[in-house]
N, C-alpha and C positions, 0 to 999 in steps of 0.2 A: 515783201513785208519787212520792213527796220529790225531792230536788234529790240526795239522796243513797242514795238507795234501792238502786242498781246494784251499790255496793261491799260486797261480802264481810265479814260481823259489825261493822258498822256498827249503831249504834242511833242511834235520830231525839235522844236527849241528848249524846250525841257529836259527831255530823256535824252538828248547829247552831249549835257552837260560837264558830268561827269561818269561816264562809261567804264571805269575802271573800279578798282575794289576803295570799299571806306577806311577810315583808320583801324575798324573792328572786322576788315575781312570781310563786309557785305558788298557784293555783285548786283550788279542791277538797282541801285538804289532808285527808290521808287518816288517820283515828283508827289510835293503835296495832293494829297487825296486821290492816288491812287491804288488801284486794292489788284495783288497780286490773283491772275484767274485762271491759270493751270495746273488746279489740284490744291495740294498743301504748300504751305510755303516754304521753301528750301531751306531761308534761311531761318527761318523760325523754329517751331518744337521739330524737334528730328523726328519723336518718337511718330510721331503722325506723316512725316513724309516718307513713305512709302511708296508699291507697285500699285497702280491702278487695273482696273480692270481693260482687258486689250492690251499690256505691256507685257513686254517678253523677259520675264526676274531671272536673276541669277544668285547665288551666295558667292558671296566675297570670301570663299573659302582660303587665301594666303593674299596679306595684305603688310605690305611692308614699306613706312614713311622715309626712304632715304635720304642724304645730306642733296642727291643729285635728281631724284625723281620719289614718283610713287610707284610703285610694282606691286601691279594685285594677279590673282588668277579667278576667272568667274565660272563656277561651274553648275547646272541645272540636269535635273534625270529626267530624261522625254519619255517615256514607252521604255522599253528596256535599257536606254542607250545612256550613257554621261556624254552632254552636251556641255562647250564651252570654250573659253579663250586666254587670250593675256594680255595685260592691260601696262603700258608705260607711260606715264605723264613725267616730263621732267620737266622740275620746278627751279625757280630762279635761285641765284645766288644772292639776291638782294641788290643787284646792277642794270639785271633783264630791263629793258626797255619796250613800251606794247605802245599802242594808239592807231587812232582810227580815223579816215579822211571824213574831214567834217563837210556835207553839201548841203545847202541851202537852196532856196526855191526866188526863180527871179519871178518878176510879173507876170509873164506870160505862161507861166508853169513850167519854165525850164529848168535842169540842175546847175547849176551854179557853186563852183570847188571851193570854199570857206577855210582852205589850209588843215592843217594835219593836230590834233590832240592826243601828246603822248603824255606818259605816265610810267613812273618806277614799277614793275612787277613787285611786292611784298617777299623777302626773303619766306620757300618754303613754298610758296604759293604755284599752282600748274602755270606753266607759259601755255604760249598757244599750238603749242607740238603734241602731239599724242601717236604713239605705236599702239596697231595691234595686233598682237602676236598670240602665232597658231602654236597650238599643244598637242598636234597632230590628230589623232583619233579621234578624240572631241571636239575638234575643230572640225574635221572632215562630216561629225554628225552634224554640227551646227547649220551645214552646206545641207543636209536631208531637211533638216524642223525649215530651213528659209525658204525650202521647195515648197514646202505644205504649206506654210503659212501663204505662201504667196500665192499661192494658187496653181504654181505650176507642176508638168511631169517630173516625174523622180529621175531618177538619173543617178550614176554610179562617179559623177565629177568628184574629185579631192580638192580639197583647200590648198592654200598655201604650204608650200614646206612645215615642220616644224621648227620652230624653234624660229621660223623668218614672220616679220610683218609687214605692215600697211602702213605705212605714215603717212597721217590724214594730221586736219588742222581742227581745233576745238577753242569754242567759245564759249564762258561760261554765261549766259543766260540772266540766271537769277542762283542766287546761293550765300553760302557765307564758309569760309575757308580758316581753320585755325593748326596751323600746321603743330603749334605746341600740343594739341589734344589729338594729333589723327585725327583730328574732324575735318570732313569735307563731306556737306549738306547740300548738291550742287543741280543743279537744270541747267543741261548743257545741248549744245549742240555741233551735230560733227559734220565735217564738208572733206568729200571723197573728191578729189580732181589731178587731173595730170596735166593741165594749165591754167590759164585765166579764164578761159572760156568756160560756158555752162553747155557743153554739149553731149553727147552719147554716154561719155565716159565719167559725169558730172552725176556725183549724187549727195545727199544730206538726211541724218537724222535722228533724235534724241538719246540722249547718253543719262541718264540720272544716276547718282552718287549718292550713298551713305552710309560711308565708313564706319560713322558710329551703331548702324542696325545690320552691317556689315551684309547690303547689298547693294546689286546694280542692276536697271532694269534699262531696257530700251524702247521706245515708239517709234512709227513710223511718222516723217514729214508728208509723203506725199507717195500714189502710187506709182508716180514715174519714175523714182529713183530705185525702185526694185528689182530691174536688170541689171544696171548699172551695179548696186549692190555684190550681188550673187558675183556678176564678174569678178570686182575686185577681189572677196573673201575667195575665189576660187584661181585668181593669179590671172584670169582671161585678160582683164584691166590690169596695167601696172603704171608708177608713176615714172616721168620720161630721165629725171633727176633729180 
């Protein structure tokens, strides 16, 4: 499914158009008459986008807008335990450059390469980098709640070091970003991999942001990225460089 795929009579020559943020900081700009369908709108009333039901919420208990990134820590109480992590996005200088292979569809239903649309990242705004970094203990509970949720046996596995992370790539979805307020109202999504391929050690999935209700919650994409998952947060998976 596209980067656009979600949104209601959208077509792949539409929603390619311009893939990058508006002059106000909106992601995902939405072709005439289409209506955003997962949930509340990111970019709209913050006060309404919130945790859905089935999403796994955290408090954005330390949240800090740097010159060079965003640095939060997300923490949640399971059963007895503080579950949670840490959070790095580093944001452009106002130089960053982002874009995206444009492909189009020949007669015969082939893809077809249309060349490359890039775009300034907005000084302040996330690139497409994101760390995430373990806080040890709570981190190490994080690795217990993903057994349970997932269905699997428990197990005595640790996370990641502390203080080491996961550097994955982040795409923001839909949202709207104003780095002079700490806002960032964001549907994102995150892609775990240690090459180009989409194989064993390939996984993806929702990251929601907001700063100004000062949470973060996460979904799942799909249930095959759930090994995948657990491996990396557990160091099993790592990336090759």
């Amino acid at each position: 499914m596209g980067l656009f795929g979600w949104l209601r009579g959208s077509s792949p020559r539409q929603a390619d158009r311009h893939p990058g943020p508006s002059q106000e900081g909106i992601y995902g700009l939405l072709p005439k008459g289409a209506v955003w369908q997962l949930g509340p709108d990111p970019a709209g009333d913050p006060t309404v986008f919130v945790p859905q039901q089935g999403e796994l919420a955290f408090e954005l208990v330390e949240l800090e807008w740097r010159h060079d990134a965003i640095r939060a820590v997300a923490l949640v109480r399971w059963q007895e335990r503080i579950v949670g992590f840490g959070l790095l996005l580093p944001v452009s200088d106002g130089t960053r450059v982002d874009g995206v292979e444009m492909v189009g569809m020949a007669a015969g239903g082939q893809p077809v390469p249309q060349g490359k649309l890039e775009w300034i990242i907005p000084k302040g705004h996330p690139t497409r980098e994101v760390v995430l970094a373990s806080l040890g203990e709570p981190t190490n509970n994080f690795v217990r709640l993903l057994e349970e949720c997932f269905g699997g046996p428990a197990t005595t596995r640790s996370a990641i070091p502390a203080n080491s992370g996961i550097i994955c790539e982040m795409v923001i979805l839909r949202g709207m970003v104003e780095p002079e307020k700490d806002r960032m109202t964001a549907r994102c999504k995150i892609f775990m991999r240690t090459s180009n391929k989409e194989d064993e050690t390939y996984a993806e999935f929702f990251l929601n942001v907001n700063t100004l209700a000062k949470k973060i919650w996460v979904s799942e994409k799909a249930s095959q990225y759930r090994a995948p998952i657990v491996g990396w947060v557990t160091g099993e998976i790592r990336r090759l460089h």
